[in-house]
N, C-alpha and C positions, 0 to 999 in steps of 0.2 A: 332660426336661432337654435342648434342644438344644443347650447349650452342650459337650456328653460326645459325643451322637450323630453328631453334623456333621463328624468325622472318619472316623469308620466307616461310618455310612449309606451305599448307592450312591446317587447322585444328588443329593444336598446339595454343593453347594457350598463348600471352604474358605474359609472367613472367619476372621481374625485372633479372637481368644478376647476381644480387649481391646473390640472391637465388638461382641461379641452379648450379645442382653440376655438375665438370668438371670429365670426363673420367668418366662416371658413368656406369658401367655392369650390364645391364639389366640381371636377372637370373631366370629361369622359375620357378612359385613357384606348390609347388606339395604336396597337403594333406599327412601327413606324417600316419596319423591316419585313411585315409578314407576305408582303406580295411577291419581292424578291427573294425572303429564304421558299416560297414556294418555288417561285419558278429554276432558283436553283437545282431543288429538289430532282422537279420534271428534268433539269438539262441531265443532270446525275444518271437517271436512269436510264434516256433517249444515249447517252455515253454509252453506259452498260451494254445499250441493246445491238448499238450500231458497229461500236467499236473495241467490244469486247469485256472483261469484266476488269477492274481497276482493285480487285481485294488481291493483294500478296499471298501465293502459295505458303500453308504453314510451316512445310518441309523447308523452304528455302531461307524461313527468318530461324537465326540461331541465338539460343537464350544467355544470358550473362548468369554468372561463370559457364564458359563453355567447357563443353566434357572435359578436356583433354589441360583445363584448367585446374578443376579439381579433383584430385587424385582420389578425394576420399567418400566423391559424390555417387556413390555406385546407382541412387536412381536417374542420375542424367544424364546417363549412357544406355537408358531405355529405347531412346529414338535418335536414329542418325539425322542430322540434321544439314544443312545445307545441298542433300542431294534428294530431289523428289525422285519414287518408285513408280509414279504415273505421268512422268513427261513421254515416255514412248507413246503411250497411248492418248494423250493428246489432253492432258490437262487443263482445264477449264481455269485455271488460277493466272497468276501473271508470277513469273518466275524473275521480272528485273526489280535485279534488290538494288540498284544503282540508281535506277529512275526513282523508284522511292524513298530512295535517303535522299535526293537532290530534290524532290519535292515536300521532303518534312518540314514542318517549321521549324522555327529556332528552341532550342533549348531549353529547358526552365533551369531555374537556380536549386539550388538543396538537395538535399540526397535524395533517390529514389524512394517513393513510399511503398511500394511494393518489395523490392529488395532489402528494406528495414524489417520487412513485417515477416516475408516469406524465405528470403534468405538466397532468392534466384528471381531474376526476370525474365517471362517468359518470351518476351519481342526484341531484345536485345538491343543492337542499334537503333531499331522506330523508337524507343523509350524516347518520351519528349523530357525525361531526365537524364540524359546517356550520359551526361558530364559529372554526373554522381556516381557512375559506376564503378567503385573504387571496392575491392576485397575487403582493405580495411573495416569499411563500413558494415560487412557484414558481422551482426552480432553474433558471437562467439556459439552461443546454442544454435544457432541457425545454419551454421557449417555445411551440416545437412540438409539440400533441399527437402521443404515439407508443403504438403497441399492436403488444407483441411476440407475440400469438395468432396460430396460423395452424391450417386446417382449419376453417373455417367453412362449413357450410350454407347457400348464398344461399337467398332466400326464394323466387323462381324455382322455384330446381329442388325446393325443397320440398312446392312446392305441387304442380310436376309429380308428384313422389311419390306424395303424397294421390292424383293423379287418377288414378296408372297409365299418364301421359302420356308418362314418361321413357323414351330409346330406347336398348335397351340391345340392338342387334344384335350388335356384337362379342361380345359374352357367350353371347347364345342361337347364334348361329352354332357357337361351341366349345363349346358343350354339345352342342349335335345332333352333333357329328362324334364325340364322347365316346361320346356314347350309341351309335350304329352301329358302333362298335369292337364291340361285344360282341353287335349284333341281328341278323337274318339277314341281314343283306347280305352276311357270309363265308360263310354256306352257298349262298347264290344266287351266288356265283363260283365254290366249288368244283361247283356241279355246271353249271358253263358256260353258262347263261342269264345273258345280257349284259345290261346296266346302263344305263339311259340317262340318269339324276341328273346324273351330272357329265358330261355330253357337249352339256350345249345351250349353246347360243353365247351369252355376252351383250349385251343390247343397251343402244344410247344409248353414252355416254365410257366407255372402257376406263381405271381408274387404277389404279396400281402398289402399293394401299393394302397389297392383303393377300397379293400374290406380295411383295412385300420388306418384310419387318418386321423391327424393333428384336430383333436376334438376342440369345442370353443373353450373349452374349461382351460385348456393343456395351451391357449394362447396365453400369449405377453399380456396378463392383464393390465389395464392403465385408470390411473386412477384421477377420471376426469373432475369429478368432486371438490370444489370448493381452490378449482385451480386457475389461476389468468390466463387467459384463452387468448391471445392475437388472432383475430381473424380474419381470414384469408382476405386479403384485397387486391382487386386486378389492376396490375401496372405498378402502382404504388408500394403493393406488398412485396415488394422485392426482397432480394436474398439480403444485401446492406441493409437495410431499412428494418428486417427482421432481426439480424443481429444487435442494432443497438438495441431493439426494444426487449432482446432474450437479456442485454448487460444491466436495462438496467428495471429489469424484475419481470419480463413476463414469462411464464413456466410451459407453455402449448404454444406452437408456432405449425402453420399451413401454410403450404406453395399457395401460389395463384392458381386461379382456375386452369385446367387441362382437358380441350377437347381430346374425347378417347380416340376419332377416328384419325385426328392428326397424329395422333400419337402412335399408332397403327401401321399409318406413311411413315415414322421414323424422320418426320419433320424435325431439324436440329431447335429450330425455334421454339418448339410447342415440348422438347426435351428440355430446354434450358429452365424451362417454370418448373419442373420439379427438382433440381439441384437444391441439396442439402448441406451445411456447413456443419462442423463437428460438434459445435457449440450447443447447435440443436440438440437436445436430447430425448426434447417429445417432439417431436415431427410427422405429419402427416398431408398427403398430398389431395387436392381437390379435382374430381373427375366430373366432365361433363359430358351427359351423353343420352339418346332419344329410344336406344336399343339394346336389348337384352346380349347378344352376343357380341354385339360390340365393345360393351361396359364389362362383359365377362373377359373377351380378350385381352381387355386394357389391364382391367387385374390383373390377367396371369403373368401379363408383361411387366406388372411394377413391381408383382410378387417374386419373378425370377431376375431380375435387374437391380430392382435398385432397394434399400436400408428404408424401410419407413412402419413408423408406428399403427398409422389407420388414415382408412381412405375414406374421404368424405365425397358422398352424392352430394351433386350440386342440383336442387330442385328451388329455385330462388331468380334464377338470374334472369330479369324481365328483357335485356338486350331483345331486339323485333328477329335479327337472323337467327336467333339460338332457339326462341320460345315457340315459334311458329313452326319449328323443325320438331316440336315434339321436345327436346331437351330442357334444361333450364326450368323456368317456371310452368313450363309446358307440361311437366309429368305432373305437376298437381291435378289437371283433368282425367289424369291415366292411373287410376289408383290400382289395377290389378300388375298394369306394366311396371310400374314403380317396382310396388312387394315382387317382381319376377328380375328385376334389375338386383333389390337387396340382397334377394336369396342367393340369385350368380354369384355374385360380390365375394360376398361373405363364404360361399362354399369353393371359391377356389382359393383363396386366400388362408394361407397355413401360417402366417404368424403375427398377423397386422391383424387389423377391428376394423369393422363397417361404422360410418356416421353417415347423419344425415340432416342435410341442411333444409329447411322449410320455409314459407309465409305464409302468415295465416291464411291465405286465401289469393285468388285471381282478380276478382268484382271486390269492390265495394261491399262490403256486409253480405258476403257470401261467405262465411268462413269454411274450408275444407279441412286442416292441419287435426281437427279433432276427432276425424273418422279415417285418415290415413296414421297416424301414430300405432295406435294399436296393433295393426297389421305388419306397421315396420317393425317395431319391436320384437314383435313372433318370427318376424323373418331374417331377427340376428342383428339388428343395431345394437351398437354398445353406447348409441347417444346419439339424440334427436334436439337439434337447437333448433327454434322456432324464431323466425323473426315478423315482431309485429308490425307490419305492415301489409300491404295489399301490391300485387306488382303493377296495377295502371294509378299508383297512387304518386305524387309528384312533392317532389323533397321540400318544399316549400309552403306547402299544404297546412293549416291548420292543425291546432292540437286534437287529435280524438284522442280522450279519456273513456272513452267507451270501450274505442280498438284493444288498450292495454285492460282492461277489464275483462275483457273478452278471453284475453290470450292467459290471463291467471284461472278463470275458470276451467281452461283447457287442463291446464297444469294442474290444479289441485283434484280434478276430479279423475284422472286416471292413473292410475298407478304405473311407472315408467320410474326404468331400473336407474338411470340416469337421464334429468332433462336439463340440458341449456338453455335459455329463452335468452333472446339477443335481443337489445333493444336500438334500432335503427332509425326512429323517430322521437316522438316523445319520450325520451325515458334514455336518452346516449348518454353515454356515462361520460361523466367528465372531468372528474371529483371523485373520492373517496366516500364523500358523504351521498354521491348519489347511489355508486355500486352498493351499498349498506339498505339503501332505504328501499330500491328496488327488488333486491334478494333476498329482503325480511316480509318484504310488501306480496313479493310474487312465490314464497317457499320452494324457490327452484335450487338448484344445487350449483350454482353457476351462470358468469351472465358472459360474454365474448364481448368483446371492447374493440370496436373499431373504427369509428373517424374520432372517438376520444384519443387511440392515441397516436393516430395522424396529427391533430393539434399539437399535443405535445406529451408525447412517445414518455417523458415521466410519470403519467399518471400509475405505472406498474407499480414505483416506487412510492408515490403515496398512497396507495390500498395496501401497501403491505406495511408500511409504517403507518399511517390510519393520522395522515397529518397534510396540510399544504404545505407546498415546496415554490416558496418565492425564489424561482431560480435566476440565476443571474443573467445577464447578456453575455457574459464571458462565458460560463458554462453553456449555455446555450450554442456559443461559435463553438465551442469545444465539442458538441456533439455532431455539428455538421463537418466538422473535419473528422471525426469519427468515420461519418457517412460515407464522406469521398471517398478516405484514404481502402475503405472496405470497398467504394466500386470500381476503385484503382485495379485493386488486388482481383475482381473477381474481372472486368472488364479490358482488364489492360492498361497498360500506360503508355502506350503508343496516341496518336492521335483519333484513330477510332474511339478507344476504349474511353479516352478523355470526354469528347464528345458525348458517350452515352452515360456516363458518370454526370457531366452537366444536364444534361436533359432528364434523369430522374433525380437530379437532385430540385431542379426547381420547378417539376412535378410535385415534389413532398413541400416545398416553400409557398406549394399554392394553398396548402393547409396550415402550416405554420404560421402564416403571419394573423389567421385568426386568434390566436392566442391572446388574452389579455391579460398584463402580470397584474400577481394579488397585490404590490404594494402601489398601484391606481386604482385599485377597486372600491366601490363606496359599500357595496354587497358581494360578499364572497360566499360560496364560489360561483365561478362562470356558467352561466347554461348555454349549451351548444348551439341552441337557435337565436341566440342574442347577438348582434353588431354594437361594437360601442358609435356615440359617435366620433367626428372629427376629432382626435387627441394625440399629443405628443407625449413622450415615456421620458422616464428617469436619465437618461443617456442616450449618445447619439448611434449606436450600434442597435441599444433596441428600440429608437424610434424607425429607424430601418429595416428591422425587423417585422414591425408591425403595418408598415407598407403596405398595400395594394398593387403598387405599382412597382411591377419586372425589374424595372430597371433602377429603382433602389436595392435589390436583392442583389442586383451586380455590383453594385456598389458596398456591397457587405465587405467583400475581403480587403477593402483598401483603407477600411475601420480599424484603427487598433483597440483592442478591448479593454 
């Protein structure tokens, strides 16, 4: 009977008695379709391998308005379209634009959401709204095609990639000088046998390139300080999912994590996690990586590529292929490689900021974070967030009130120019009232908010208004159509694009439906680790909401709100 338990249990959540359902059979829910969308999956690829590749050449899909439509679109007459420049050489794409309009589904109703938003579509005929594509429809400002992306990989230097063509002497220059810190060139001066490396003259122009550089002072200063931090989350923290939460009040927003060496290969995949929208305006990218020149060369490459505020070290990420490579949470064991990762970082870097992401430690009650900080610091972080947990520690784990005791001590006894402490366990923000009690409790200057505002992405909005936000189920659908219509835009509205737009949106629904609205609540506000029990809501949109099971989340849009 949870309607007796749910007062007494730890961890149940109060819910009003008038909401929860009596004699309720919990019953195990089980993908009914997941054997066959695998082995879908498998036949997809076995297609690919055997019989060639099924994605449409991009030269051969032509975007709505087409050039020669509008006269006054002078940027979409940048690429000629309908005729590929590498069908001679034997193009890897599929060039039958006929097989794939005979293979599209059918239609949708309503105007294009992307062509509303952007003012051009970019798949033209695959749009699964092509019967929307009417000129009228485009809003009169939008005449103009516009694309608020930025960080894009030119195909250039991609290709230089692939070759290994790319020149990244700034990077290897500071690497080599990293590395002689530590090799015997200090014991060949202490025993007085003189040096002749840096004594030969240069020849040809002398330029002032690398006696006067962009000093840290003369960088973009950013004022991490008492600002709402989104923090970086992988898969989930997508570019959509970031925008709503930049609308509706967070002020720092971070790509997903980014292996350096993929990023190296000019992988388009491991390129698309750092793409940036205009909206962003504190933006910075997250870099994973085991080695000094590697993580220097990925700098030099975001540094001359792509618009970003500061690059955060990712030293946290207990993933088993990452941390065992030495990366991730793995550089907490390597406290000299770290400070020699920071220093690369930060010295090739001419107008972006070093961060750096932490856990308090590897083991159990081993804490490390408080003998690496200092070092980072000296080595040019402009902000050290700490997250208190341990990486073999398991999300479900009991509360340490010790852990978080631990991680303020850290905090208050060294002096650090700016510290975030992120709290990932006990201590998840979820509420206004809890970011207040933890950052008076902990006197950090900032705390980073992350499966709080997975739950629900408002919490930005009441720390800045200092209130709860009984929001509605209508407003609520109003944000995930938000979401869509933004993975539309960045995904496409073809039926790929569609596809991946569904699949991270009930990615983010896998957090949402923990949400418990305050007007069921008998204790407000929610704690993160709390499940209510069995309970129906105010309305039938957000009892669907609050779901468990997939397959009332599909049943959302057929809700009127």
């Amino acid at each position: 009977m949870h309607a007796m338990t749910s007062e007494y249990l730890p961890g149940f959540a109060f819910v009003k008695k008038e909401f929860i359902k009596e004699n309720h059979l919990h019953i195990e829910q089980v993908a009914a379709l997941s054997i066959s969308v695998k082995k879908k999956r498998k036949h997809e690829k076995l297609a690919v391998k055997f019989l060639g590749p099924s994605k449409l050449c991009p030269y051969v899909i032509v975007p709505f308005p087409e050039p020669n439509e509008n006269s006054s679109g002078d940027a979409l007459n940048t690429t000629t379209h309908g005729i590929c420049p590498y069908i001679a050489d034997g193009c890897r794409y599929s060039h039958d634009l006929e097989k794939a309009l005979a293979e599209k589904l059918p239609n949708l109703p309503g105007p294009c959401p992307v062509l509303v938003a952007t003012g051009h579509c970019t798949v033209g005929k695959l749009c699964r709204w092509a019967s929307g594509h009417i000129l009228s429809e485009i809003p009169p400002l939008l005449i103009q095609p516009k694309s608020g992306y930025l960080n894009c990989l030119s195909q250039e230097n991609r290709t230089k990639l692939q070759k290994k063509q790319y020149c990244f002497g700034r990077a290897d220059s500071i690497t080599r000088a990293l590395l002689s810190r530590s090799s015997t060139n200090f014991a060949t001066q202490e025993e007085g046998i003189p040096s002749d490396i840096n004594d030969r003259a240069p020849l040809g122009h002398v330029t002032d390139e690398d006696e006067i550089r962009c000093r840290t002072s003369e960088r973009k200063q950013i004022e991490f300080a008492n600002k709402l931090y989104l923090a970086p989350l992988t898969t989930v923290g997508n570019l959509p999912f970031r925008r709503v939460c930049k609308r509706l009040g967070a002020e720092i927003t971070c790509g997903e994590m980014a292996i350096a060496t993929q990023l190296l290969q000019g992988k388009q995949s491991e390129w698309a996690l750092l793409r940036r929208h205009s909206s962003e305006d504190m933006f910075g990218v997250q870099l994973c990586g085991a080695h000094v020149d590697t993580m220097t060369r990925a700098a030099q490459l975001i540094e001359e590529n792509c618009e970003v505020d500061f690059v955060d070290i990712n030293c946290g990420c207990p993933i088993d292929i990452i941390w065992k490579k030495g990366a991730g949470a793995g550089l907490l064991q390597h406290g000299n490689r770290l400070e020699s990762i920071v220093r690369g970082v930060n010295g090739v870097l001419e107008r972006a900021q070093v961060t750096v992401k932490l856990r308090t430690g590897i083991r159990e009650k081993k804490n490390t974070a408080h003998q690496l900080i200092p070092s980072l610091q000296s080595a040019g972080a402009a902000l050290i967030t700490v997250r208190a947990r341990y990486m073999d520690e398991v999300e479900n784990n009991g509360i340490h009130v010790w852990l978080i005791g631990t991680t303020y001590e850290i905090v208050q006894k060294l002096l650090i120019l700016d510290l975030y402490l992120v709290f990932h366990r006990n201590g998840d923000v979820l509420s206004y009232e809890d970011y207040i009690r933890h950052k008076e409790a902990s006197g950090v200057t900032g705390i980073m908010i992350a499966r709080g505002a997975l739950i629900k992405p408002w919490i930005f909005t009441e720390i800045r208004e200092s209130r709860h936000w009984d929001i509605s189920a209508g407003e609520r659908l109003d944000i995930l159509r938000e979401f869509t219509n933004y993975g539309l835009e960045l995904w496409g509205a073809d039926s790929r694009g569609v596809e991946t737009t569904r699949r991270f949106l009930l990615e983010w629904l896998s957090f949402l439906y923990r949400y418990i609205p305050y007007g069921i609540l008998e204790r407000v506000p929610q704690q993160i680790n709390e499940r209510p029990p069995a309970y129906f809501c105010r309305t039938d949109l957000e009892t669907l909401m609050a779901s468990e099971n997939c397959a009332d989340w599909i049943r959302i849009r057929s809700v009127e709100s």
